[in-house]
PDB file of N, CA, C and O in Angstrom:
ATOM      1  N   UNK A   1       4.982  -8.777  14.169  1.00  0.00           N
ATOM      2  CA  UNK A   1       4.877  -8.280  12.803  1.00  0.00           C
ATOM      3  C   UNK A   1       6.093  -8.751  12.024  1.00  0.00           C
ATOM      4  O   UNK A   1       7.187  -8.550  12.553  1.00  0.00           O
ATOM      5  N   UNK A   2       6.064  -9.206  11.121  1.00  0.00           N
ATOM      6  CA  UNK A   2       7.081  -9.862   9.693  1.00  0.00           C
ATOM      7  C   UNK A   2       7.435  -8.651   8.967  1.00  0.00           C
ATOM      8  O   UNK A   2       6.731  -8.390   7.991  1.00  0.00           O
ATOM      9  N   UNK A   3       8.830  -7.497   9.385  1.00  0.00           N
ATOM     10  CA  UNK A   3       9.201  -6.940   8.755  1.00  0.00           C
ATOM     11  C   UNK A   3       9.921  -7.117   7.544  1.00  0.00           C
ATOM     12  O   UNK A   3      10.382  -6.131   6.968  1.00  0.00           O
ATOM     13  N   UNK A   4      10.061  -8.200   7.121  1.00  0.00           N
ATOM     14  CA  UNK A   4      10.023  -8.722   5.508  1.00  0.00           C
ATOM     15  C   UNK A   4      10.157  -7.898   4.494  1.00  0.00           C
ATOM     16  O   UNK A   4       9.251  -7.066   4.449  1.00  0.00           O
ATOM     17  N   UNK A   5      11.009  -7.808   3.594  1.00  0.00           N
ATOM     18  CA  UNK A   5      10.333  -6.612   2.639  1.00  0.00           C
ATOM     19  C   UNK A   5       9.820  -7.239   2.209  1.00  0.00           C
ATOM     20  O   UNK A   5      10.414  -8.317   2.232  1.00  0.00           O
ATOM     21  N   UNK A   6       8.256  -7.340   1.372  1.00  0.00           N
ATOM     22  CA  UNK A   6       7.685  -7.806   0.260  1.00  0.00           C
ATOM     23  C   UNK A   6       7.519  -9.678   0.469  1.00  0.00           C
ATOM     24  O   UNK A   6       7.739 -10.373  -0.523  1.00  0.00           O
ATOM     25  N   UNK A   7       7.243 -10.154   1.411  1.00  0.00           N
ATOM     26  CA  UNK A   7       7.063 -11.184   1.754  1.00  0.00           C
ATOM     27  C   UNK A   7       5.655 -12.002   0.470  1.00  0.00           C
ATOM     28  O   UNK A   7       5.365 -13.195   0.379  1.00  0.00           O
ATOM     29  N   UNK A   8       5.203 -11.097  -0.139  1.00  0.00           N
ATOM     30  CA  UNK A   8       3.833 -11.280  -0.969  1.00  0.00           C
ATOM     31  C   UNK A   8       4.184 -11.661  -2.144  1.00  0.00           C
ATOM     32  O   UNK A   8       3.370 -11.461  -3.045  1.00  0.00           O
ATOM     33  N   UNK A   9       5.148 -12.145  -2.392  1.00  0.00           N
ATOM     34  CA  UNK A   9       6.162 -12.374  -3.541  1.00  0.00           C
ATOM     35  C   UNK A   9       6.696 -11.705  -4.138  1.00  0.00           C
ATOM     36  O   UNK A   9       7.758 -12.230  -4.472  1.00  0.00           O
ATOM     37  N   UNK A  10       6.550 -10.434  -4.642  1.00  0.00           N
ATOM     38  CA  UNK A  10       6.560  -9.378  -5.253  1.00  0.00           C
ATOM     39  C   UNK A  10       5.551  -8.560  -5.832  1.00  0.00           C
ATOM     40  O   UNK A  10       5.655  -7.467  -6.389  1.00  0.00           O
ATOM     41  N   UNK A  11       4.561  -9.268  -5.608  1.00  0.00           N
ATOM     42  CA  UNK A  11       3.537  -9.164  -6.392  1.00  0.00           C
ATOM     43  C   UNK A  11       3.359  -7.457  -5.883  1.00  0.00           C
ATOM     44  O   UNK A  11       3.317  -6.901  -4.786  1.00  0.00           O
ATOM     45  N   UNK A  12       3.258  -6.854  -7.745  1.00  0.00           N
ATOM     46  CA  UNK A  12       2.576  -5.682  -7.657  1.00  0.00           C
ATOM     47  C   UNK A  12       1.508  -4.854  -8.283  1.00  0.00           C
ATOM     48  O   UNK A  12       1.715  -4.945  -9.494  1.00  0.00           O
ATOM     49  N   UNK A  13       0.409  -4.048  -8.066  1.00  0.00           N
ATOM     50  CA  UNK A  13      -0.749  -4.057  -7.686  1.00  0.00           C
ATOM     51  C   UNK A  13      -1.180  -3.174  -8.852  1.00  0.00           C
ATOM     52  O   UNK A  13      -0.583  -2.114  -8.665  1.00  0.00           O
ATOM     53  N   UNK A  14      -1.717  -3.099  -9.665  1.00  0.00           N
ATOM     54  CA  UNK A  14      -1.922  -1.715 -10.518  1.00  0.00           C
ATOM     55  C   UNK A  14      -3.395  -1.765 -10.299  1.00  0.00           C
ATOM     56  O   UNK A  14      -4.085  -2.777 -10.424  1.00  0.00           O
ATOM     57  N   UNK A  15      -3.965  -0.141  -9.836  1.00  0.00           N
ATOM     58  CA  UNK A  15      -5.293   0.066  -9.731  1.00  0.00           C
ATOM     59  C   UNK A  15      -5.956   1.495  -9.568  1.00  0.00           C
ATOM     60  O   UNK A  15      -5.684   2.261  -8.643  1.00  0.00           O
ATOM     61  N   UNK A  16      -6.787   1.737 -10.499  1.00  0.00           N
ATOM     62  CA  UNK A  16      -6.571   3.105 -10.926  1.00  0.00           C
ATOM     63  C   UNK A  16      -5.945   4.104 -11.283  1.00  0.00           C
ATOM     64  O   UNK A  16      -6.292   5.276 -11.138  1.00  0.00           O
ATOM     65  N   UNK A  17      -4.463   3.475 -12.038  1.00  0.00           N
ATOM     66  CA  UNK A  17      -3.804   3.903 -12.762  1.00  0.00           C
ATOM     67  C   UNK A  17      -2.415   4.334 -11.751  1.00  0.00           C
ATOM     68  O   UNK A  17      -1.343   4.856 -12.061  1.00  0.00           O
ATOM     69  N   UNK A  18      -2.879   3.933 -10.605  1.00  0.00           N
ATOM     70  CA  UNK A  18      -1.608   3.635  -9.419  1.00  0.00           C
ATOM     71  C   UNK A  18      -0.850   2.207  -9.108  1.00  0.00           C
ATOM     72  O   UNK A  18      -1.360   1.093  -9.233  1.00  0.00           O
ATOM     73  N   UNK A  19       0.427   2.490  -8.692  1.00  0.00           N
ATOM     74  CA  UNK A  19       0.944   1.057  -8.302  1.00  0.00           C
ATOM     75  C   UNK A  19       1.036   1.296  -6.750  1.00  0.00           C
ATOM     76  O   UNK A  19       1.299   2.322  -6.122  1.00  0.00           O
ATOM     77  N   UNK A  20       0.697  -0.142  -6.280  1.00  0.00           N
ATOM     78  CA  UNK A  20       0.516  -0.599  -4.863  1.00  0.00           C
ATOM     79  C   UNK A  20       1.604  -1.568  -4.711  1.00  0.00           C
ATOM     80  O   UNK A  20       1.966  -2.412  -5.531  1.00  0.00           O
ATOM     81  N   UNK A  21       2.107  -1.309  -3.462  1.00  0.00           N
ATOM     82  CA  UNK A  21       3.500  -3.019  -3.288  1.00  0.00           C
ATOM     83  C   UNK A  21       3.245  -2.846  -1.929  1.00  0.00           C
ATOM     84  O   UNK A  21       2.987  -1.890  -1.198  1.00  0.00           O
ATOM     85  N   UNK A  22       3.447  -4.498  -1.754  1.00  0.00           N
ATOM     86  CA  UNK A  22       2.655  -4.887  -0.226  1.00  0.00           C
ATOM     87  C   UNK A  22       4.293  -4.611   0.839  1.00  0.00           C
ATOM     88  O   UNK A  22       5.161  -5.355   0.384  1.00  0.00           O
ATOM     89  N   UNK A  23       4.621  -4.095   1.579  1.00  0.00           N
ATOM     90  CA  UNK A  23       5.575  -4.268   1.748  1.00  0.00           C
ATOM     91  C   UNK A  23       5.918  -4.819   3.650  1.00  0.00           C
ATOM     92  O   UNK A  23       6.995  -4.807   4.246  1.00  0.00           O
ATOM     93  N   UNK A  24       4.761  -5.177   4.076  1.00  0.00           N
ATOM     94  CA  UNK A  24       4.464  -6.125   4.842  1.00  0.00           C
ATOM     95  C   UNK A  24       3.545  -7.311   4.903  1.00  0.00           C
ATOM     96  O   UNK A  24       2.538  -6.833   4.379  1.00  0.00           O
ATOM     97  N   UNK A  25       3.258  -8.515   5.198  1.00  0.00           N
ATOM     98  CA  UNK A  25       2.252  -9.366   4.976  1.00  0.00           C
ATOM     99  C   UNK A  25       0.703  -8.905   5.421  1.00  0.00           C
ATOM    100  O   UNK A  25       0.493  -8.714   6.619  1.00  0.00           O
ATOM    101  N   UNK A  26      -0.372  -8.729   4.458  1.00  0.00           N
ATOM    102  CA  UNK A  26      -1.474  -8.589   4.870  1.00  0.00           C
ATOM    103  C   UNK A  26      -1.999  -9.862   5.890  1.00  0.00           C
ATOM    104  O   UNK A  26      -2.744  -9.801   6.869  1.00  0.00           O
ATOM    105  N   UNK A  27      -1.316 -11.032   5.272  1.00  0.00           N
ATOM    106  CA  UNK A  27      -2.134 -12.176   6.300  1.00  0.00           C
ATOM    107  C   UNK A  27      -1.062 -12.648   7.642  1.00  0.00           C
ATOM    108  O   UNK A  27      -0.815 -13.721   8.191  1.00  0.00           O
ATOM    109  N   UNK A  28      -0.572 -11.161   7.833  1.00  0.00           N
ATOM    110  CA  UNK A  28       0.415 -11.285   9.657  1.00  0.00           C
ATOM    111  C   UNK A  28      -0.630 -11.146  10.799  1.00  0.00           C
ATOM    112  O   UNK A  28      -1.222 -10.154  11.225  1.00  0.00           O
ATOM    113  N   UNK A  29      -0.676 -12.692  11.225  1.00  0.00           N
ATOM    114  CA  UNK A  29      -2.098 -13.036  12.043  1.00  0.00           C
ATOM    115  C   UNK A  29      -1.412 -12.035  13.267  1.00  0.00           C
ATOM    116  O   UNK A  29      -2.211 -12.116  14.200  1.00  0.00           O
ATOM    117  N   UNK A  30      -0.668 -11.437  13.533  1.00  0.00           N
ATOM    118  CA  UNK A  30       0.313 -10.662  14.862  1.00  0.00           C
ATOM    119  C   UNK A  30      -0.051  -9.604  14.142  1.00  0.00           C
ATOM    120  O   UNK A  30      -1.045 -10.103  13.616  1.00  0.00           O
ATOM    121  N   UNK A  31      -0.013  -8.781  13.819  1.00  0.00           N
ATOM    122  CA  UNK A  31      -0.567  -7.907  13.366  1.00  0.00           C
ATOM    123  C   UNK A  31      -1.500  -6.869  12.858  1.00  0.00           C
ATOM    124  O   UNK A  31      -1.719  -7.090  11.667  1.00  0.00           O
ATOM    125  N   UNK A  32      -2.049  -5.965  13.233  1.00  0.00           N
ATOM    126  CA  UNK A  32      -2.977  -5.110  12.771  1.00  0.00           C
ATOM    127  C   UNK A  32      -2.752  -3.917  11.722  1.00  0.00           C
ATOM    128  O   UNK A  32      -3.423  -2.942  11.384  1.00  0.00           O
ATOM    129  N   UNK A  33      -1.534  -4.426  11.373  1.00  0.00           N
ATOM    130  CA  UNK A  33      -1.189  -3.086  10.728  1.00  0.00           C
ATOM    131  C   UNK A  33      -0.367  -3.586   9.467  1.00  0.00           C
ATOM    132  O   UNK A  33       0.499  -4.425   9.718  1.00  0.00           O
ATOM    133  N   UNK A  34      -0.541  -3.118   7.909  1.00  0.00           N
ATOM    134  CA  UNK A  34      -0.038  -3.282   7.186  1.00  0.00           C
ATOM    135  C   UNK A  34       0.659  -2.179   6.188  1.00  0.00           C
ATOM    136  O   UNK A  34       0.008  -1.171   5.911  1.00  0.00           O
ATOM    137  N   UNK A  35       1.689  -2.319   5.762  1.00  0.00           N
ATOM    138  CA  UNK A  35       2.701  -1.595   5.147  1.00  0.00           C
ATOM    139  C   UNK A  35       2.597  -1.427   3.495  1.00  0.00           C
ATOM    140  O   UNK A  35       2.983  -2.292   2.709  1.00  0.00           O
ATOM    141  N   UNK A  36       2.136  -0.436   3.197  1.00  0.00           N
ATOM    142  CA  UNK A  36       2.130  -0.552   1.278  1.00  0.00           C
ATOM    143  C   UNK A  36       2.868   0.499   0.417  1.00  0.00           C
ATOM    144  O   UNK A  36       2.711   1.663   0.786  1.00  0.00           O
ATOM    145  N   UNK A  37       3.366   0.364  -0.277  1.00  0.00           N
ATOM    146  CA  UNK A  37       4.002   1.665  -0.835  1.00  0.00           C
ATOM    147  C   UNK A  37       2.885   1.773  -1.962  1.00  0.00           C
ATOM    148  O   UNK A  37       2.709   0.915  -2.828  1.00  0.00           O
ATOM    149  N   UNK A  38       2.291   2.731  -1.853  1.00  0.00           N
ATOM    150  CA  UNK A  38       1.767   3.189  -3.598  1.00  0.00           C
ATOM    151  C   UNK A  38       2.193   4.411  -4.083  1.00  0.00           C
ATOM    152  O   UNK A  38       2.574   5.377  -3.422  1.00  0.00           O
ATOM    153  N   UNK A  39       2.104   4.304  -5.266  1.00  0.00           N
ATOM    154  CA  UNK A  39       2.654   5.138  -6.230  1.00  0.00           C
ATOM    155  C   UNK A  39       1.835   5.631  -7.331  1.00  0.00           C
ATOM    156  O   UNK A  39       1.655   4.919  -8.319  1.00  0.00           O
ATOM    157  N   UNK A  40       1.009   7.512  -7.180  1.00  0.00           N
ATOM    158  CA  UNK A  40       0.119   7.977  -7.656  1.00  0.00           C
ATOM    159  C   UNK A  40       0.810   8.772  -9.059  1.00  0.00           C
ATOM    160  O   UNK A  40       1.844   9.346  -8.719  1.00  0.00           O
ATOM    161  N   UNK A  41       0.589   8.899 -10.128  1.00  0.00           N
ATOM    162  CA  UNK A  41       0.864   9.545 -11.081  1.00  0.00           C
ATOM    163  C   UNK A  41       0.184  11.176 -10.675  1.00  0.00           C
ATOM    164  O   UNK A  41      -0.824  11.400 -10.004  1.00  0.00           O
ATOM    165  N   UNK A  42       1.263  12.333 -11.436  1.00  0.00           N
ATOM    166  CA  UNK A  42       0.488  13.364 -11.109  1.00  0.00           C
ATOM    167  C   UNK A  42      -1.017  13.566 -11.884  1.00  0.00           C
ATOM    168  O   UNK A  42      -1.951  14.137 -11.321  1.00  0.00           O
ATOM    169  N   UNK A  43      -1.081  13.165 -12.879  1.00  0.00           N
ATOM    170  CA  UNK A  43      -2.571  12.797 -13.415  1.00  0.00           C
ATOM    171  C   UNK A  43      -3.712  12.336 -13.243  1.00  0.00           C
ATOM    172  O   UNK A  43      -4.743  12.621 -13.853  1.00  0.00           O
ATOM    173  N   UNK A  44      -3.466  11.209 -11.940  1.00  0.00           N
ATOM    174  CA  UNK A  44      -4.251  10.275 -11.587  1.00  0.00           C
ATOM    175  C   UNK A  44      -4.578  10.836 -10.203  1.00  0.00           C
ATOM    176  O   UNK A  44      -3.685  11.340  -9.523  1.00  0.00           O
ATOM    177  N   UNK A  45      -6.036  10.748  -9.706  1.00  0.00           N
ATOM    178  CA  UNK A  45      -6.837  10.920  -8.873  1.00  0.00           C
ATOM    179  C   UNK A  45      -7.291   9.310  -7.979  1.00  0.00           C
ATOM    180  O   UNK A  45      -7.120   8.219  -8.524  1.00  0.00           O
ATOM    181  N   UNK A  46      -7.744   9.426  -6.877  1.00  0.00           N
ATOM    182  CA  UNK A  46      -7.805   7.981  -6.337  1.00  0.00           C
ATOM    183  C   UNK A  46      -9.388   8.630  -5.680  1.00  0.00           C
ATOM    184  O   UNK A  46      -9.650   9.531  -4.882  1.00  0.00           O
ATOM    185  N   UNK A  47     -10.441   7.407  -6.678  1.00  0.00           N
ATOM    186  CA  UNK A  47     -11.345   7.750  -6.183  1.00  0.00           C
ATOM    187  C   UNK A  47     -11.926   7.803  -4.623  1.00  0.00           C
ATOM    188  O   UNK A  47     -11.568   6.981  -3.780  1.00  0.00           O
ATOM    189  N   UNK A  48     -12.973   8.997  -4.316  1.00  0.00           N
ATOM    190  CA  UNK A  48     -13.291   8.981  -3.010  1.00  0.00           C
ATOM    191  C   UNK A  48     -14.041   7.460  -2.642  1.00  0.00           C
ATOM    192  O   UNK A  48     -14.883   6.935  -3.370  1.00  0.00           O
ATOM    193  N   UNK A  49     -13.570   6.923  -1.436  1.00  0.00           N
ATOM    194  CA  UNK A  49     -14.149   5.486  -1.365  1.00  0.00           C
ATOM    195  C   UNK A  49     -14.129   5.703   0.445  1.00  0.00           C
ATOM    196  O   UNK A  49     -13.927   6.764   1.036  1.00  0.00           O
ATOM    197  N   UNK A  50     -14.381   4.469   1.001  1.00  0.00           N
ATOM    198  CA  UNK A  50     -14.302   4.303   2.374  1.00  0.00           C
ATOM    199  C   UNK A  50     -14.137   2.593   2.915  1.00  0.00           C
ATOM    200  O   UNK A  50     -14.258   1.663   2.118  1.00  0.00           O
ATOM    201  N   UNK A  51     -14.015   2.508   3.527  1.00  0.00           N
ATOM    202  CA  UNK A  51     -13.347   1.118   4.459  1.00  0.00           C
ATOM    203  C   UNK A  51     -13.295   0.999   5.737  1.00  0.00           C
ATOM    204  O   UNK A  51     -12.902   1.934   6.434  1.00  0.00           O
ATOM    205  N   UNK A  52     -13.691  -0.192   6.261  1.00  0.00           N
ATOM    206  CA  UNK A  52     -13.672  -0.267   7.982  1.00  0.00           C
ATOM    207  C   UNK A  52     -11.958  -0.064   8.783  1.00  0.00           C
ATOM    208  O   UNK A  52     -11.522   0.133   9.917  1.00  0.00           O
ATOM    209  N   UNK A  53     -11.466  -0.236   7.543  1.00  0.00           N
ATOM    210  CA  UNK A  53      -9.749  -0.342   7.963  1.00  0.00           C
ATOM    211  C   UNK A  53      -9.262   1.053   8.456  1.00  0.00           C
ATOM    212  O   UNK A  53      -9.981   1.961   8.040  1.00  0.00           O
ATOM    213  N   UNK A  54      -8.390   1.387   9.113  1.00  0.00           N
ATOM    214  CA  UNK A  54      -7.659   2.918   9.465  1.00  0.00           C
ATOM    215  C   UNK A  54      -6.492   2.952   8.619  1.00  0.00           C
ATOM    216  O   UNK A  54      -5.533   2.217   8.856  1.00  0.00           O
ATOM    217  N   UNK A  55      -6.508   3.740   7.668  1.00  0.00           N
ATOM    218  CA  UNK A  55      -5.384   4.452   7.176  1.00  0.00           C
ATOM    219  C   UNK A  55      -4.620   5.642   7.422  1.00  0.00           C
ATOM    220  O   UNK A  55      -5.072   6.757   7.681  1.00  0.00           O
ATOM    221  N   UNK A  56      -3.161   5.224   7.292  1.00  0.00           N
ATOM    222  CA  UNK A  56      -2.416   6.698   7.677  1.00  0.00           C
ATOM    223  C   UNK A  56      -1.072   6.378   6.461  1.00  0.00           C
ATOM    224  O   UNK A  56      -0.688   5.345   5.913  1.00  0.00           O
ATOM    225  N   UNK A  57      -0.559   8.051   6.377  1.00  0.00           N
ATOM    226  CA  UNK A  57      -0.309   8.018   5.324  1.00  0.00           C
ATOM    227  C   UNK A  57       1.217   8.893   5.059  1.00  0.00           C
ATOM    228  O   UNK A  57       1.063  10.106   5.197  1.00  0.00           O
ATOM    229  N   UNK A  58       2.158   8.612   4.826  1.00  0.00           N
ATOM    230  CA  UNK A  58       3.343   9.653   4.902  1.00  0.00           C
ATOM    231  C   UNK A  58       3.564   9.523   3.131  1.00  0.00           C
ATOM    232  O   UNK A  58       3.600   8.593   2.326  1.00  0.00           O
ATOM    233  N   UNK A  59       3.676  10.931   3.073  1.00  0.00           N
ATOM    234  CA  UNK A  59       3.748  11.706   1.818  1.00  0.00           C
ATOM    235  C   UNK A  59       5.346  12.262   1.136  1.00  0.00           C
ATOM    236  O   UNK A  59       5.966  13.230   1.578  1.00  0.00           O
ATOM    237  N   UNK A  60       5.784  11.409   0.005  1.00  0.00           N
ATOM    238  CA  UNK A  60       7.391  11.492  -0.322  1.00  0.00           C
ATOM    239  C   UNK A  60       6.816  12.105  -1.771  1.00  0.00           C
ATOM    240  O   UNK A  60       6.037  11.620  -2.592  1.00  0.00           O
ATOM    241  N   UNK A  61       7.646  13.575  -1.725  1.00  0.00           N
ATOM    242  CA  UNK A  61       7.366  14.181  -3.536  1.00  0.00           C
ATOM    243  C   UNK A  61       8.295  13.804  -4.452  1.00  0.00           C
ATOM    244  O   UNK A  61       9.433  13.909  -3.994  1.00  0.00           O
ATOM    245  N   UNK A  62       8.258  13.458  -5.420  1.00  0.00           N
ATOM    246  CA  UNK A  62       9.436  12.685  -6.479  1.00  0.00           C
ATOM    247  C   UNK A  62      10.061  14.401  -6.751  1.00  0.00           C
ATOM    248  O   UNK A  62       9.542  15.487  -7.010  1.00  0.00           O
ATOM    249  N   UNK A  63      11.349  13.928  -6.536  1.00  0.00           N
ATOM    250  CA  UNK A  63      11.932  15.153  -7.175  1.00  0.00           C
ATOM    251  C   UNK A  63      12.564  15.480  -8.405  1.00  0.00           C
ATOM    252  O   UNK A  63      12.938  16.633  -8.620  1.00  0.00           O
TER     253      UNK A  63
END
């Protein structure tokens, strides 16, 4: 795995009124597992959806 920060150029993600930053390579052929920081507004809801992928999730409250 390419612990890299942000190896994706920087590139960052706005989608549904959230920001996404890749902060490991999605295309790390060694790898099954990818790293993202997103960032939910308290306003914003993330619609219910689903995916073959496994997500897990650690939760930081802005203080």
């Amino acid at each position: 795995m390419n612990i890299e920060i942000n190896p994706s150029t920087g590139k960052v993600v706005e989608l549904f009124g959230s920001t996404i930053e890749f902060l490991t390579s999605p295309q790390d052929a060694e790898s099954d597992f990818c790293i993202l920081r997103g960032t939910i507004p308290d306003n914003v809801q993330v619609p219910i959806h689903s995916h073959p992928d496994t997500e897990d999730f650690l939760l930081f409250p802005e203080n």
